[in-house]
C-alpha positions as CSV (number, residue, x, y, z in Angstrom):
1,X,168.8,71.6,137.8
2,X,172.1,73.3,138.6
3,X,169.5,76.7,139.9
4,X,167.9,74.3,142.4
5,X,171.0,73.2,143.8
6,X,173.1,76.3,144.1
7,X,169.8,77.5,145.7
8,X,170.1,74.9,148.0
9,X,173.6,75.2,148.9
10,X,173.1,79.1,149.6
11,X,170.6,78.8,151.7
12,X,172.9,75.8,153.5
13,X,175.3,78.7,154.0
14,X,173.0,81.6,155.3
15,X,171.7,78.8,157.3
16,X,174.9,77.4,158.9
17,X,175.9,81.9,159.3
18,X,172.4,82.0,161.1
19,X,173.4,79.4,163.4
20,X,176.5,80.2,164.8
21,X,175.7,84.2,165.4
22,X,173.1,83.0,167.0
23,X,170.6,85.0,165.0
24,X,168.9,81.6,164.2
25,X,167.7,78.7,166.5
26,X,168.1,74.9,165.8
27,X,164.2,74.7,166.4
28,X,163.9,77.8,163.8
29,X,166.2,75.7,161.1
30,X,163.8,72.3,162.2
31,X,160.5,74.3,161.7
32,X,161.8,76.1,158.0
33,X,163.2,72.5,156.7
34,X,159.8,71.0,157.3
35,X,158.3,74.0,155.6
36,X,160.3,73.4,153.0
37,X,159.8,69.7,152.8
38,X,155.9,69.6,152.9
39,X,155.6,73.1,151.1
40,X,157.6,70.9,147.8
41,X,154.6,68.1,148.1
42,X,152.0,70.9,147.4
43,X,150.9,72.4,144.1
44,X,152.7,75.7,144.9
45,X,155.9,73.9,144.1
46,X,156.0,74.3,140.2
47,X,155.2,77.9,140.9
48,X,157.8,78.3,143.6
49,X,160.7,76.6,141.1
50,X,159.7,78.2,138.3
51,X,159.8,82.1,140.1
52,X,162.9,81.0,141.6
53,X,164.7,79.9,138.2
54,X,163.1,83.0,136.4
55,X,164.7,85.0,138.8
56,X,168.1,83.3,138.4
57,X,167.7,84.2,135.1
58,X,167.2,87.7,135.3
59,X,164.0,88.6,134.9
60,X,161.4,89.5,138.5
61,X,157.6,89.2,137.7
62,X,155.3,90.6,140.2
63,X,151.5,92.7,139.4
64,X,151.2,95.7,139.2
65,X,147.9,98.6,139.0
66,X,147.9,100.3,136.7
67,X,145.3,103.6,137.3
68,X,142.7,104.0,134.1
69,X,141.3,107.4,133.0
70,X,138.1,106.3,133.0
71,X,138.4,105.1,137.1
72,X,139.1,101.6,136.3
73,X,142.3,99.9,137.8
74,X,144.0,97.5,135.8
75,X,146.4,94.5,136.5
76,X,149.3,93.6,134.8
77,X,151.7,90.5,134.7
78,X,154.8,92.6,134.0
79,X,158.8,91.1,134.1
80,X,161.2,93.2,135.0
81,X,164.7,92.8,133.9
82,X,167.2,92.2,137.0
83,X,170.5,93.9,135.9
84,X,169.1,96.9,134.0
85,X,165.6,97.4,135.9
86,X,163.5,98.0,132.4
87,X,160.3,96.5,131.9
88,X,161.0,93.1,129.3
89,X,156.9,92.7,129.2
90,X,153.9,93.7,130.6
91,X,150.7,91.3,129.7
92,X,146.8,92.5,130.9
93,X,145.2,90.1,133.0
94,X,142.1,92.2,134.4
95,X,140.1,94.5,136.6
């Protein structure tokens, strides 16, 4: 719980920084929070928190393609360590 609301209070900050240099409009803010707020009704959410907290705590996933010798391209679910940037697992999921 204590990811989802330091989450929430940096993007409060870059939010309320947006705002005042201008770089960000009050309808901008309106449209994102209602993004936000329907987007956490949807079944993306659990997938949304749990990228969010595993990237908190230091580890990025994200596919990658692997080229094959035989002309086949392969994906991978791979996890990349944040601090050190070496791969913690890779794991085949298909062609």
């Amino acid at each position: 719980m204590a990811v989802s609301i330091s989450v929430v209070v940096l993007l409060l900050v870059l939010a309320v920084i947006f705002l005042r240099n201008g770089g960000l409009k009050v309808t901008h803010a309106l449209v994102c929070a209602l993004l936000g707020f329907f987007l956490a009704g949807t079944s993306m959410a659990p997938t949304i928190h749990n990228g969010v907290a595993a990237t908190a705590n230091g580890l990025l996933y994200f596919y990658e393609k692997r080229p094959h010798s035989w002309g086949i391209d392969a994906w991978y679910l791979a996890a990349v360590d944040f601090r050190t940037g070496q791969r913690a697992f890779s794991q085949f999921t298909g062609t």
